[in-house]
C-alpha positions as CSV (number, residue, x, y, z in Angstrom):
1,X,105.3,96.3,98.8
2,X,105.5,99.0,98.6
3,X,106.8,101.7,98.7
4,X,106.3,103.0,102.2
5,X,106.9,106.5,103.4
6,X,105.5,109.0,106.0
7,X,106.2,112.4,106.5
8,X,105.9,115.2,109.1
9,X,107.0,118.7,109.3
10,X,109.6,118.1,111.5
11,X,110.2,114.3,111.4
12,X,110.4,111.6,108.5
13,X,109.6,108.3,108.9
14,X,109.0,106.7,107.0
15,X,83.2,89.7,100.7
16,X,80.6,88.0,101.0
17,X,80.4,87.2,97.0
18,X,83.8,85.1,96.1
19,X,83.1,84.2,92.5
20,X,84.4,80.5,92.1
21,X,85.1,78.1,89.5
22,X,83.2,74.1,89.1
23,X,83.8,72.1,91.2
24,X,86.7,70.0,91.4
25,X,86.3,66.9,89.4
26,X,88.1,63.7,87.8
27,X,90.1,65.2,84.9
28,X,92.1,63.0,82.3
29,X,95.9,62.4,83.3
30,X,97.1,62.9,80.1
31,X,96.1,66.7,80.6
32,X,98.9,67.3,83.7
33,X,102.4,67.0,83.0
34,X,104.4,65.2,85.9
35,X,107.3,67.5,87.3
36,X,110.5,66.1,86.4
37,X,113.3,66.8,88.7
38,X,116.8,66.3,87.3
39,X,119.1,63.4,88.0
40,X,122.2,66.0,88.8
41,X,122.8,69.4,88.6
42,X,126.4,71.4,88.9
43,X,127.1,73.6,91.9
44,X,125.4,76.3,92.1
45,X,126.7,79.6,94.5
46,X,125.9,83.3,95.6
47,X,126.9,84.0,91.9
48,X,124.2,81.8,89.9
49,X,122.0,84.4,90.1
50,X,124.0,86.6,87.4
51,X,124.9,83.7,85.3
52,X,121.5,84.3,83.0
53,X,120.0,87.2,84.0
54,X,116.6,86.7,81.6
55,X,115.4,83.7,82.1
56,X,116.1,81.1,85.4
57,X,118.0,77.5,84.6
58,X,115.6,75.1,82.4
59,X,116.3,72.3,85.5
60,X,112.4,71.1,84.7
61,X,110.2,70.7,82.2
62,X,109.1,74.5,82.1
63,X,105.8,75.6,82.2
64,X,106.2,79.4,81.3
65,X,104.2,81.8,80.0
66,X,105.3,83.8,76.6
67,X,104.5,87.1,75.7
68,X,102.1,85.9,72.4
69,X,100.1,83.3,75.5
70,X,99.7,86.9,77.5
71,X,98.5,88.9,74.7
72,X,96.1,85.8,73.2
73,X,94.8,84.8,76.8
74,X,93.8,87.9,78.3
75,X,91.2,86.4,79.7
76,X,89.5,87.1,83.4
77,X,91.8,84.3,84.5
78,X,92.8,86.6,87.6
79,X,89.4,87.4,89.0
80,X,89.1,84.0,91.3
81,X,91.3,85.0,93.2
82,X,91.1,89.0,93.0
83,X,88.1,89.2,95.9
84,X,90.9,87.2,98.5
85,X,93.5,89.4,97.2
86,X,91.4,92.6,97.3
87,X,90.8,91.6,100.9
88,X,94.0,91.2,101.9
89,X,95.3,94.2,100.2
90,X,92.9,96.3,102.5
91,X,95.6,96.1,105.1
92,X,98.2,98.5,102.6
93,X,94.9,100.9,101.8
94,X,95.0,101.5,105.9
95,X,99.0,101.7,106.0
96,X,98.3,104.3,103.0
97,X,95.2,106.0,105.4
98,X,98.0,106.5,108.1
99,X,100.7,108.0,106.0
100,X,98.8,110.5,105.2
101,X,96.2,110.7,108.6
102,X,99.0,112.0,110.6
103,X,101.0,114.1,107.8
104,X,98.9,117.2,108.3
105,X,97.2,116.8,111.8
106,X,100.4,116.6,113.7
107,X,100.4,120.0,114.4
108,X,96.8,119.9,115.8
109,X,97.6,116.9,117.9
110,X,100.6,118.2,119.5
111,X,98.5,121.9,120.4
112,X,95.8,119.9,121.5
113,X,97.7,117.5,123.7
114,X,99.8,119.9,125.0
115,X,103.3,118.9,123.5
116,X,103.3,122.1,120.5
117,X,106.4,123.3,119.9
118,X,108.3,119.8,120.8
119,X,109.8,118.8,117.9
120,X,111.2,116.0,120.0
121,X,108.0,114.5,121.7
122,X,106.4,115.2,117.7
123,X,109.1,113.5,116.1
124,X,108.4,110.4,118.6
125,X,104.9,110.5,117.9
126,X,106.4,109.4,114.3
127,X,109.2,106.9,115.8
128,X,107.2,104.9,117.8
129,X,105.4,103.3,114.4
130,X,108.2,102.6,113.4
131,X,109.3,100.7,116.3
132,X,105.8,98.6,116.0
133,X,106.5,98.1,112.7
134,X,110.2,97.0,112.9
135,X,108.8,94.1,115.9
136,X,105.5,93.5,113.7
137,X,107.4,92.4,111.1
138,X,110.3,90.5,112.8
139,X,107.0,87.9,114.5
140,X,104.9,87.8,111.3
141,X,107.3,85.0,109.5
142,X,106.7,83.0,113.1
143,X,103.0,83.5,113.5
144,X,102.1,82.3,110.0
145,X,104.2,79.8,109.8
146,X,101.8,77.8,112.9
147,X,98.4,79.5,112.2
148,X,98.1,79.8,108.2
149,X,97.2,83.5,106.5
150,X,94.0,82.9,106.9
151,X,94.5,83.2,110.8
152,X,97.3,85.3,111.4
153,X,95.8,88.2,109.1
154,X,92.3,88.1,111.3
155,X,94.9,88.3,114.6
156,X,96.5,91.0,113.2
157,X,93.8,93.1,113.1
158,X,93.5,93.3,116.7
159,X,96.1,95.8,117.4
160,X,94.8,97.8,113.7
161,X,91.5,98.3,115.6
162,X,92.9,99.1,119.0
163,X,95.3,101.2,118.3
164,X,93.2,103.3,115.8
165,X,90.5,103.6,118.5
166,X,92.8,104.7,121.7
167,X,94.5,107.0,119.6
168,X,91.6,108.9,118.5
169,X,90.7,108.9,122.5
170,X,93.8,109.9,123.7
171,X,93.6,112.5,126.0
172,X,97.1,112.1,127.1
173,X,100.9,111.7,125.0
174,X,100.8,108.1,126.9
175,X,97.8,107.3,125.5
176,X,98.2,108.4,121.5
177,X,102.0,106.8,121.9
178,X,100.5,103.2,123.0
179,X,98.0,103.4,120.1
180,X,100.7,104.6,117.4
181,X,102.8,101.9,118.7
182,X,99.9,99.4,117.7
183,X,99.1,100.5,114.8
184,X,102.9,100.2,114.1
185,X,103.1,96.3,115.1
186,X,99.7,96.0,112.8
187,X,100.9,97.8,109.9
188,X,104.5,95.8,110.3
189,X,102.9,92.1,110.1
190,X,100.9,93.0,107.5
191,X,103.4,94.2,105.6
192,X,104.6,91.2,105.2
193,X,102.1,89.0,105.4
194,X,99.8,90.7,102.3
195,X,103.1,89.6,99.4
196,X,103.8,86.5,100.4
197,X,99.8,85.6,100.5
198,X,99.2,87.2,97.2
199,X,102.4,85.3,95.8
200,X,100.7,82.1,97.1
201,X,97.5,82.2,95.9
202,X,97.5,84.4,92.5
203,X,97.5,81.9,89.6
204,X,101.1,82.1,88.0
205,X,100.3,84.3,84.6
206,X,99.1,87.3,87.1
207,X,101.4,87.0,89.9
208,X,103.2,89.7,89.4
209,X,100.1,92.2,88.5
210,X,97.9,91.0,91.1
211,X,101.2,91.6,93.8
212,X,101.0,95.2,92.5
213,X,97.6,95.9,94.4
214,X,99.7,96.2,97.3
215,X,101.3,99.2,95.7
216,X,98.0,100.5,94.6
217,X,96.2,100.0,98.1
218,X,98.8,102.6,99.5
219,X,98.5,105.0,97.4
220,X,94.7,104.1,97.3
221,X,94.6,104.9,101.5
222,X,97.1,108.0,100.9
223,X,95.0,110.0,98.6
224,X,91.5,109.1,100.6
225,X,93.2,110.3,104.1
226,X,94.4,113.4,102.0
227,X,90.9,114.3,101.0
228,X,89.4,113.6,104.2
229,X,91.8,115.7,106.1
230,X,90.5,118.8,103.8
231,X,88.2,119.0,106.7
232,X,91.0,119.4,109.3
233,X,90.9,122.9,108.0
234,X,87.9,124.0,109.3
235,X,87.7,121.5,112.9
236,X,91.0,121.3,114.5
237,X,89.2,117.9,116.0
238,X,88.7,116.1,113.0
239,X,92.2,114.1,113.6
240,X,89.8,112.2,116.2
241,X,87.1,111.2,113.5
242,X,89.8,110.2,111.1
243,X,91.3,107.9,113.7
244,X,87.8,106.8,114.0
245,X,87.6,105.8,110.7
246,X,90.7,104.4,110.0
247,X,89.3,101.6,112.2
248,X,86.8,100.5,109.8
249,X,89.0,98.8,107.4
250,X,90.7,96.6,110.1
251,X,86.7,95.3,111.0
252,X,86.3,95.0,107.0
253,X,89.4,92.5,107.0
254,X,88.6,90.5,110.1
255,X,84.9,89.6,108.7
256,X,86.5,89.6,105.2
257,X,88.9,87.4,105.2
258,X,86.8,84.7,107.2
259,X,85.6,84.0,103.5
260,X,88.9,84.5,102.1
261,X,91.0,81.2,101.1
262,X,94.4,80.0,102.8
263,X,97.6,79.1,100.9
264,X,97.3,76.2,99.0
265,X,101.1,75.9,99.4
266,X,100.2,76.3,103.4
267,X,97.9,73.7,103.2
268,X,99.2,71.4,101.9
269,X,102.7,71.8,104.3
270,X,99.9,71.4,107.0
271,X,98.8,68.3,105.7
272,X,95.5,69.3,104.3
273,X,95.6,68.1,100.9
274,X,92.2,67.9,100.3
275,X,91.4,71.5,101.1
276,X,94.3,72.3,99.1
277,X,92.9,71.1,96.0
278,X,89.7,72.4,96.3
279,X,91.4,76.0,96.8
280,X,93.6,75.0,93.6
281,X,90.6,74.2,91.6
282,X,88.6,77.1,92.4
283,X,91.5,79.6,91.7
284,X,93.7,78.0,89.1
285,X,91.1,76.4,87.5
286,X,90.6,72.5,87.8
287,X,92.9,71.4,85.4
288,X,95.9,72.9,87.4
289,X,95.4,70.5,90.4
290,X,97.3,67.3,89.6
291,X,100.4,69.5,88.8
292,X,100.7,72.0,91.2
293,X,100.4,69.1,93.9
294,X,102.9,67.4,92.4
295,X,105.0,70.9,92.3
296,X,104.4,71.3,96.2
297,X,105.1,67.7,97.1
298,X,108.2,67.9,95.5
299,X,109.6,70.7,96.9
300,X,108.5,69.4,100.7
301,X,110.1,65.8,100.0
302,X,113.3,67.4,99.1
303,X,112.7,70.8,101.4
304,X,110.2,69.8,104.1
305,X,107.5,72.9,105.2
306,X,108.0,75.8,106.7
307,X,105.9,74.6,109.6
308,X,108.9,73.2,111.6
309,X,111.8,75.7,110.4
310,X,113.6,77.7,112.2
311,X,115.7,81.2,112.0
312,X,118.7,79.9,112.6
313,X,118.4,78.5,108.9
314,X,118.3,81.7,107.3
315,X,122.1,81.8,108.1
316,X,122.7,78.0,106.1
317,X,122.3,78.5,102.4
318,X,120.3,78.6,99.9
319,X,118.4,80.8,102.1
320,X,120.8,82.6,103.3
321,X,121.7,84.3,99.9
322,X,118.1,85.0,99.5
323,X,117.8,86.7,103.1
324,X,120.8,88.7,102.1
325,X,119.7,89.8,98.7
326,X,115.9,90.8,100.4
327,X,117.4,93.1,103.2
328,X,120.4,94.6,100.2
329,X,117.2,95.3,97.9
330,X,115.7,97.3,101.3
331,X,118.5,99.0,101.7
332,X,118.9,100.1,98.8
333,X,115.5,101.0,98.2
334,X,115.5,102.9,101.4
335,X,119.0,104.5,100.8
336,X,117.8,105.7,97.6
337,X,115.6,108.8,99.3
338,X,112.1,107.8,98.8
339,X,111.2,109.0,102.4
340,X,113.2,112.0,101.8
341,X,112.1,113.0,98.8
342,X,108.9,112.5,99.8
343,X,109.3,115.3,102.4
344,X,111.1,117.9,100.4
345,X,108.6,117.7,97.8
346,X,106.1,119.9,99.9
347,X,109.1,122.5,99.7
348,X,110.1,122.0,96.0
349,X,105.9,122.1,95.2
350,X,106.3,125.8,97.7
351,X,108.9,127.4,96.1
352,X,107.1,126.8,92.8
353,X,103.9,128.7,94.0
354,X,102.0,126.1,95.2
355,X,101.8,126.8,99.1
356,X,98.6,124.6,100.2
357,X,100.6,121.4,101.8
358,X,97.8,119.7,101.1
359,X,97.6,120.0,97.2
360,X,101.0,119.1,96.8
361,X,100.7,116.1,98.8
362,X,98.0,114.9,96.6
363,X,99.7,115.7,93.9
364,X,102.4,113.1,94.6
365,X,100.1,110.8,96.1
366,X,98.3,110.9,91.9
367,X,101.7,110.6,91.1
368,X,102.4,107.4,92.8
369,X,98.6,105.8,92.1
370,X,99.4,106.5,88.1
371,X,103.1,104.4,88.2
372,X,101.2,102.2,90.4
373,X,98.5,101.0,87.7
374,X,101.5,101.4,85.2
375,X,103.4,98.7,87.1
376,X,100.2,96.6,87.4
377,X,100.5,96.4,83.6
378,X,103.7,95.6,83.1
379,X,105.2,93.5,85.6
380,X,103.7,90.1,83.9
381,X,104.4,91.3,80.4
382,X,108.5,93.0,80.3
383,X,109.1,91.1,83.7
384,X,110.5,92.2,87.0
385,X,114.0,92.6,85.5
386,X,113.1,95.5,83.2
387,X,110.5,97.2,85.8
388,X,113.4,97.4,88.8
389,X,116.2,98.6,86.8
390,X,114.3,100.8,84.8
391,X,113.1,102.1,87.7
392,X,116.3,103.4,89.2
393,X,117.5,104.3,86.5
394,X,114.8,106.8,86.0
395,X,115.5,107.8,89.6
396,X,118.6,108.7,89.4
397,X,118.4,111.0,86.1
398,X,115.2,112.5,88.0
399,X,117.9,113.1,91.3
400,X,120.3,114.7,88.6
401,X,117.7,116.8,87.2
402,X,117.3,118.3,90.7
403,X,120.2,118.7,91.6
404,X,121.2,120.6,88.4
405,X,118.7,122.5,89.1
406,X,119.7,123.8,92.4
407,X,123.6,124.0,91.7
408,X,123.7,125.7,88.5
409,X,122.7,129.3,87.9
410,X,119.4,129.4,85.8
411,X,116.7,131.6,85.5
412,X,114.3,131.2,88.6
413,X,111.3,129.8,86.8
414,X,112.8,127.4,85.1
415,X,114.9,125.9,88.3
416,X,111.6,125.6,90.1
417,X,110.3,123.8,86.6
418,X,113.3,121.5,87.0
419,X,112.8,120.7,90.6
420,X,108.6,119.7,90.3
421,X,109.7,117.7,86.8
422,X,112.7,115.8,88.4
423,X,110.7,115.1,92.1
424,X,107.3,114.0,90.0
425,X,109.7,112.0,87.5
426,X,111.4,110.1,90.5
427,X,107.8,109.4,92.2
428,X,106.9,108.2,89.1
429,X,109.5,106.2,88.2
430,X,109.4,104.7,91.9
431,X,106.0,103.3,91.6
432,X,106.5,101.8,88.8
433,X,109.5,99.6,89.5
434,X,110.9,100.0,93.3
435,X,108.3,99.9,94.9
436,X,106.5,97.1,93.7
437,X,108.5,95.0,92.6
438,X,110.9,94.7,95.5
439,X,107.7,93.0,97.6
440,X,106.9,91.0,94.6
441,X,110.1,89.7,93.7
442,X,111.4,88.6,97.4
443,X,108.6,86.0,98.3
444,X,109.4,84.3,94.7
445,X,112.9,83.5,95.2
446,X,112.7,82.7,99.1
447,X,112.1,79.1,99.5
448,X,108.5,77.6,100.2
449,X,110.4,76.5,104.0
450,X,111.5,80.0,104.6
451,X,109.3,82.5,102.9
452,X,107.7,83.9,105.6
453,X,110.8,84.3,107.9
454,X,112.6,85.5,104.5
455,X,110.3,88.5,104.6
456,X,110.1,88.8,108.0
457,X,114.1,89.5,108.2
458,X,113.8,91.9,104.6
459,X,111.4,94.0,106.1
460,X,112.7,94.8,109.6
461,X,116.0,95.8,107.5
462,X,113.7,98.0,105.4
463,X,112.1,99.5,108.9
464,X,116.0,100.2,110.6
465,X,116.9,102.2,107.2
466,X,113.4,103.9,107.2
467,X,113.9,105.3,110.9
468,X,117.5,105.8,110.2
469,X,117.2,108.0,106.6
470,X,114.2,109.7,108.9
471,X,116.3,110.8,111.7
472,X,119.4,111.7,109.6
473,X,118.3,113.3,106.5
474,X,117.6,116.8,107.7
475,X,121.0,117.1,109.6
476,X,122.8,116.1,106.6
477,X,121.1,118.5,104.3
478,X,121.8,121.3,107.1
479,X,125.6,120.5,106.9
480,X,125.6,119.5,103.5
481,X,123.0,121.3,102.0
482,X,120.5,119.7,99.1
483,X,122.4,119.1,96.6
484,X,125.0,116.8,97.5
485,X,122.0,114.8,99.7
486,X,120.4,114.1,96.6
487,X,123.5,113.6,94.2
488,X,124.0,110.5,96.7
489,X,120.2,109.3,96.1
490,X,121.2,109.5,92.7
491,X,124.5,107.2,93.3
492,X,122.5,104.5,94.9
493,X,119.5,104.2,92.4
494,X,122.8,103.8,90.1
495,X,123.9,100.8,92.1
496,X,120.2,99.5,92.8
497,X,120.0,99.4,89.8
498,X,123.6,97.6,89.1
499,X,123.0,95.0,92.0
500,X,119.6,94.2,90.4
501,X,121.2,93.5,87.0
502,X,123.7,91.4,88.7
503,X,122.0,89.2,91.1
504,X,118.2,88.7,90.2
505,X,116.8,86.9,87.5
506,X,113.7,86.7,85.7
507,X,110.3,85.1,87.4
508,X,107.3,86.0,85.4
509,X,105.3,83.4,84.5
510,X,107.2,80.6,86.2
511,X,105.7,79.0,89.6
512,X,107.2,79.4,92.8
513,X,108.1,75.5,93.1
514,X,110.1,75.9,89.7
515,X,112.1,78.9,91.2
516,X,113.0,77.3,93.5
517,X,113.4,73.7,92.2
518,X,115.7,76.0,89.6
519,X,117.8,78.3,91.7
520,X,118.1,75.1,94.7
521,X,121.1,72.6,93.7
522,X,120.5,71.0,96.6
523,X,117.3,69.6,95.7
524,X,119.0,67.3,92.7
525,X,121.8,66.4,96.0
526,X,119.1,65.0,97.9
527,X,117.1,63.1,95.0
């Protein structure tokens, strides 16, 4: 997912037409390969996942896509499935709308409700998202595993539209907390529901580009609430109308998605194999059928479905490991100062001349839209390996930069030069890698049995860290100052980037049932 940030002055926080393919008929057998599991395996621990960092263990007969099959198939292979995923991905465009909805108004709200000049009541105005978020995410895992996507993302809606609507009728603080706090516990499910569905319906070649829309549907929502809030200027009510229409998406993803597919995967761990094969052969194309069942069966003979786990396996491995490297990449990504940077930037963007709050927060928002569409190029073709580390790596020389520029004397101009380069570098550099690919890479190496509590667990870590950089960052650079505040960003994108190197491996063009077949000894144990 994304790369999710908010920021305040005084607080940080963080279809009708589906195109489908023929119907499914009899195909010849010779045409599907049968999934060959292997007769024993060694041991594998927490450590496997550094023992070949480029490619995961050929355990099966490997269906995997190369570089020359990208570049000679680009075909329109994706676009079955791109109205679902569109759909879904509506859900980021209104976490995006939010963002930047209540980045500029706050100061109207506050004068209008009577809590101006409380930079306490303001800053909980911002918190109380969060904590929405935070217990949206912990139920998501639970709710899907019982009612399917389908379901769970037309529930969710719910609090989306009522929150969005008592907000922009609050007449009261009470009133525009209980709708924040909605919108929070909206925003939180989906943001965990929207990778894990993409992951499990997007054909295997454009996995990873098609779980880059989430990225692109923030920064999609961010940029639109920017340009409508140009009218804030002029009508100190328009937050209302805003609110207003930041309900229209949640309406556009209840009716939306009732056309919308479920999981295969979900499907067929509910037991409905036949509706699982038609969704199969519309997507994937019919010739994928008789394999990818054979993939899920597999894995739920040996794992069993998700529909009767519980949390108290997360703690048992393999899962376990893959729960712990989820909330470490959250962390870190957190740690790393998007949020933070994300709020200086108005300052940096000031001190170079450019005072209208506004413009500057568009300009980072184009930022983050261009290394979004960058990332939705390249994740299927260099892999997720190259994207992440790359990634951090550019953020810390672009947290350097910065703080070279503000500890060293210079001339004037060219430190404020410095400081927009290095701050539009590390935006940049975050869409591209970070921010993505974290929400892609997560759902692919949790197990089918535990995906959706996997990212349940990564994602409340990532909502703690984004409340706690929030409410610490500005007393830190107060005692610190900048400098040394950024300098640390700097020092975890350098181990982000280390602990990616050491303890993911490579998933493009592989499915998620030969991931995890791969990465799961226990599977060969139990045949």
């Amino acid at each position: 997912m994304l790369a999710t940030a908010t920021v305040s002055h005084r607080w940080i926080t963080p279809f009708s037409g589906i195109r489908t393919a023929p119907p499914l008929t009899s195909a010849n057998p010779s045409l599907y390969r049968p999934l060959r599991l292997p007769t024993s395996s060694p041991q594998i621990d927490f450590k496997a996942y550094c023992t070949n960092k480029s490619q995961l263990p050929e355990v099966i007969n490997s269906t995997s896509v190369t570089k020359e099959e990208i570049n000679q198939n680009d075909d329109v292979g994706w676009l079955p499935a791109f109205p679902h995923i569109l759909v879904a991905s509506m859900s980021n465009f209104l976490f995006g709308f939010h963002i930047g909805l209540m980045n500029g108004p706050i100061l109207s709200i506050a004068k209008e409700l009577g809590f101006e000049g409380n930079s306490i009541l303001e800053g909980f105005v911002v918190s109380i998202f969060i904590a929405g978020a935070f217990l949206g995410s912990a139920g998501a895992g639970y709710v899907v595993d019982k009612l399917g996507f389908r379901r769970t993302l037309q529930v969710d809606t719910l609090p989306l539209i009522l929150g969005a609507i008592l907000s922009a009728q609050a007449n009261s603080l009470d009133q525009l907390l209980w709708g924040r706090f909605f919108v929070g516990l909206g925003i939180g499910a989906n943001a965990v529901l929207v990778p894990i569905y993409i992951s499990e319906v997007a054909p295997t070649k454009y996995r990873g580009s098609l779980g880059s829309v989430c990225q692109i549907g923030t920064c999609t929502g961010i940029i639109a609430s920017l340009c409508l809030g140009v009218f804030s200027e002029s009508d100190p009510h328009w937050w209302r109308t805003m609110l207003y229409i930041a309900s229209v998406p949640g309406f556009i993803i209840a009716s939306g998605m009732q056309f919308a597919v479920d999981s295969p995967r979900w499907l067929c761990k509910a037991g409905r194999l036949n509706d699982a094969k038609q969704v199969i052969a519309n997507l994937w194309g019919p010739s994928e059928v008789e394999k990818s069942i054979e993939e899920f069966q597999s894995v739920l003979k040996n794992d069993g479905g998700d529909l009767d786990s519980s949390w108290s396996e997360l703690l048992e491995e393999p899962h376990s490991r893959v729960a712990l490297i989820g909330g470490s990449l959250f962390v870190l990504q957190q740690f790393a100062g998007i949020n933070a940077v994300l709020y200086f930037s108005s300052l940096t963007f000031k001190d170079a001349g450019i005072t209208n709050g506004a413009l500057a927060s568009l300009y980072v928002g184009l930022t983050n839209f261009a290394g979004a569409l960058c990332a939705l190029y390249l994740v299927d073709r260099e892999g997720r390996l190259k994207l992440i580390i790359g990634s951090y790596l550019g953020m810390a020389i672009a947290m350097f930069l910065v703080v070279y520029a503000i500890s060293f004397p210079i001339d004037e101009e060219l430190r404020s030069n410095l400081s927009i380069l290095g701050t539009i570098l590390y935006m940049l550099t975050f869409a591209i890698g970070a921010g993505p690919v974290t929400g892609v890479i997560i759902p692919e190496l949790s197990s089918s049995r535990t995906r959706g509590k996997i990212m349940s667990f990564s994602f409340s870590v990532h909502w703690v860290c984004n409340f706690l950089v929030g409410l610490f960052f500005l007393k830190l650079t107060e005692k610190f100052g900048v400098a040394p505040v950024y300098g640390s960003f700097g020092a975890v994108s350098i181990l982000a980037a280390l602990f990616s190197y050491s303890f993911l491996v490579e998933t493009k063009g592989r499915s998620l049932e030969e991931i995890e077949l791969s990465l799961n000894s226990n599977f060969a144990k139990r045949d």
